[in-house]
C-alpha positions as CSV (number, residue, x, y, z in Angstrom):
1,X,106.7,159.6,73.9
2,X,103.5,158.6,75.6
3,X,102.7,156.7,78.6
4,X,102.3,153.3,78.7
5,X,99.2,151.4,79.0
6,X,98.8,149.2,82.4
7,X,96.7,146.7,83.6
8,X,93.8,147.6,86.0
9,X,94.5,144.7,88.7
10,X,96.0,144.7,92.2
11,X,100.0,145.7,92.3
12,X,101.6,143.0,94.1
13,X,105.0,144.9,95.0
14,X,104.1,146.4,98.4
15,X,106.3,149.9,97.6
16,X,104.9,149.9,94.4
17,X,101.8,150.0,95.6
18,X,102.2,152.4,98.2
19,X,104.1,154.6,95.5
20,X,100.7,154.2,92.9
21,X,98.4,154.9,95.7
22,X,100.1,158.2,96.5
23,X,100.2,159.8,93.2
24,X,97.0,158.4,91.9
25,X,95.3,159.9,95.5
26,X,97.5,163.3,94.9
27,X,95.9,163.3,91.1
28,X,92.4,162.4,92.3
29,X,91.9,165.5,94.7
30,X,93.3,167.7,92.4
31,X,91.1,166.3,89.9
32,X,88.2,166.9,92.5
33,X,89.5,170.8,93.6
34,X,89.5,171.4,89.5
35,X,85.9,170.2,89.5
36,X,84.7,172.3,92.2
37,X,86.5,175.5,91.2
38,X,85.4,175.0,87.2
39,X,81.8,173.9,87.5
40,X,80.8,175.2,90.9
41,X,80.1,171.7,92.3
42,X,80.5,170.8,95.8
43,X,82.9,168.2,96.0
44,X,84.6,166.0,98.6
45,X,86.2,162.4,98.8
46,X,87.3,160.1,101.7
47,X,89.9,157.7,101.3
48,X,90.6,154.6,103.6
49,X,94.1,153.0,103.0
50,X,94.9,149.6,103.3
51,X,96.8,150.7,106.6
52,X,94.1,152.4,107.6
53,X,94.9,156.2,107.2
54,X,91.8,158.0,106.0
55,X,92.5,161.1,103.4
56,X,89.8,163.3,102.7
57,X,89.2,166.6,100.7
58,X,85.9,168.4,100.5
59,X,85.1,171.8,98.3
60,X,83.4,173.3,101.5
61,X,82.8,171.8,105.0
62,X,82.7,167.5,104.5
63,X,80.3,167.5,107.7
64,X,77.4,169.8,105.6
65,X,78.1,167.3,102.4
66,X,77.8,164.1,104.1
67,X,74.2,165.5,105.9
68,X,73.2,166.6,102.2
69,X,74.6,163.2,101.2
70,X,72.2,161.3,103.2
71,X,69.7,163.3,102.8
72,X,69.3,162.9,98.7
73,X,70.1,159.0,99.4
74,X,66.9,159.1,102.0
75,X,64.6,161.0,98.9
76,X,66.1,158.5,96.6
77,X,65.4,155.5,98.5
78,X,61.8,156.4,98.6
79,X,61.8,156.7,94.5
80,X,63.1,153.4,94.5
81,X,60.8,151.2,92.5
82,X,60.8,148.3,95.0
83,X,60.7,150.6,98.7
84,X,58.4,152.7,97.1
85,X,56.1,149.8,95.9
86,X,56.8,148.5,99.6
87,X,55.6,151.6,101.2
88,X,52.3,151.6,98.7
89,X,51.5,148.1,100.1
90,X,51.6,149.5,103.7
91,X,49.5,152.5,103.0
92,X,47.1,150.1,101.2
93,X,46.6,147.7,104.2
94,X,46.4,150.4,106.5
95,X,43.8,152.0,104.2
96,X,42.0,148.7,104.1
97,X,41.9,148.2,108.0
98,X,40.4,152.5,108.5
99,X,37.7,151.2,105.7
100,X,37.2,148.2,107.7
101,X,36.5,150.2,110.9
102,X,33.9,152.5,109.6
103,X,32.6,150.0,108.4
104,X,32.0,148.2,111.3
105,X,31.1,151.3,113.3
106,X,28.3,152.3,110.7
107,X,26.9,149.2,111.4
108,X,27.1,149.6,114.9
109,X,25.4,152.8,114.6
110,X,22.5,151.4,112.4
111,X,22.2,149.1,115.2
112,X,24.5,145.8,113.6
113,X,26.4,143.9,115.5
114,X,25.9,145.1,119.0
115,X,26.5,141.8,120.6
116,X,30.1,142.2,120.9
117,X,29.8,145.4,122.8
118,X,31.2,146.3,126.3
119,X,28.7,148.1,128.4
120,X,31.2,151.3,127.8
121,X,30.9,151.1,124.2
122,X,27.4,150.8,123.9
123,X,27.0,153.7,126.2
124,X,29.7,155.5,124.0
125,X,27.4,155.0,120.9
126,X,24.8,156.1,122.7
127,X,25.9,159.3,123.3
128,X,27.0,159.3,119.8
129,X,23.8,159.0,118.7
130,X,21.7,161.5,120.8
131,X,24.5,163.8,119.9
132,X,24.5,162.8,116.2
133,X,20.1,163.4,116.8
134,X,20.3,166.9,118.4
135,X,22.5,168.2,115.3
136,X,20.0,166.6,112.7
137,X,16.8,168.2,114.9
138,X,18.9,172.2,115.2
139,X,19.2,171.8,111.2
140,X,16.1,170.3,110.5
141,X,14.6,173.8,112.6
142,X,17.0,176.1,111.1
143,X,15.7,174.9,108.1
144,X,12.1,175.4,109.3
145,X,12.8,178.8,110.2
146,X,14.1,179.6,107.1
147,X,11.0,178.5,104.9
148,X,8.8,180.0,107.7
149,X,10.8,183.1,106.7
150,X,10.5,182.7,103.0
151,X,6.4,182.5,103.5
152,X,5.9,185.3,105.3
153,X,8.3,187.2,103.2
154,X,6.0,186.0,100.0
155,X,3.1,186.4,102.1
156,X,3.6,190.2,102.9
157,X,4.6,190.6,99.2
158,X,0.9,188.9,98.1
159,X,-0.9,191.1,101.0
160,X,0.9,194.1,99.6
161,X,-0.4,193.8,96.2
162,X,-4.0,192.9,97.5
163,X,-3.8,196.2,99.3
164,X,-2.6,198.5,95.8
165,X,-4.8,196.3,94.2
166,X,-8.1,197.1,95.9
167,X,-7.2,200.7,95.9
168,X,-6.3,201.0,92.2
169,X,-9.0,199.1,90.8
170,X,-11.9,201.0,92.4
171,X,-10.2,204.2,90.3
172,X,-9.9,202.1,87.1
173,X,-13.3,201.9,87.1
């Protein structure tokens, strides 16, 4: 003899329902502990009667699930076609203002649209500048130096054959 099939709807009888609860809520957690001991899952389940009384059952401590709980939910959100679209938006317009601003301080410091400037800020650029100058004239002399090098490398190289030459040819001859 099997059991009967029920309806899945809202049991009317108060003791009835208070009888159903308890059993089904007994089953559940022992459903749950049978989960975590057979596949090694981390498990746990709060229950809120309809008096109020909370029941709860976790495989390991509920505090360290509900932190990893909330946790996954946050890295899920972000995956979430519509926040994560969101968030792409916000990164774009922010993108779009940064671009914006170089832009308008290379054409401040090309000498564009200077009328708007403080005192301050045209000093700033100043600075910027001379600084920006005194970089470009150390590498353009380090680069000087170099090829300087370079010469008089090839140039003691030439003066150093010159010299074998005009001793060795005299005793070719």
């Amino acid at each position: 003899m099997g059991r009967g099939k029920i309806t899945i709807e809202r049991i009317d009888n108060l003791t009835s329902r208070q009888v159903t609860f308890t059993k089904r809520r007994k089953g559940l957690f022992k459903k749950a502990k049978e989960l975590s001991i057979l596949c090694d899952a981390e498990v746990g389940i709060i229950i809120f009667s309809s008096t109020g009384k909370v029941y709860e059952i976790a495989s390991h401590c509920m505090q360290s699930l509900l932190e990893r709980y909330y946790k996954a939910n946050e890295e899920n959100q972000v995956l979430n076609p519509t926040s994560e679209a969101q968030l792409w938006k916000v990164e774009a317009e922010g993108l779009r203002q940064q671009l914006e601003e170089l832009r308008k301080n290379s054409r401040q410091l090309l000498g564009e649209d200077l009328s708007e400037l403080s005192i301050e800020h045209l000093e700033t650029l100043e600075a910027q500048l001379e600084m920006g100058t005194k970089a470009i004239r150390s590498r353009k002399e380090e680069i000087f130096q170099n090829k300087i090098q370079e010469l008089n490398k090839t140039k003691t190289i030439w003066l150093t054959a010159k010299s074998y030459f005009q001793l060795v040819l005299p005793l070719i001859n």
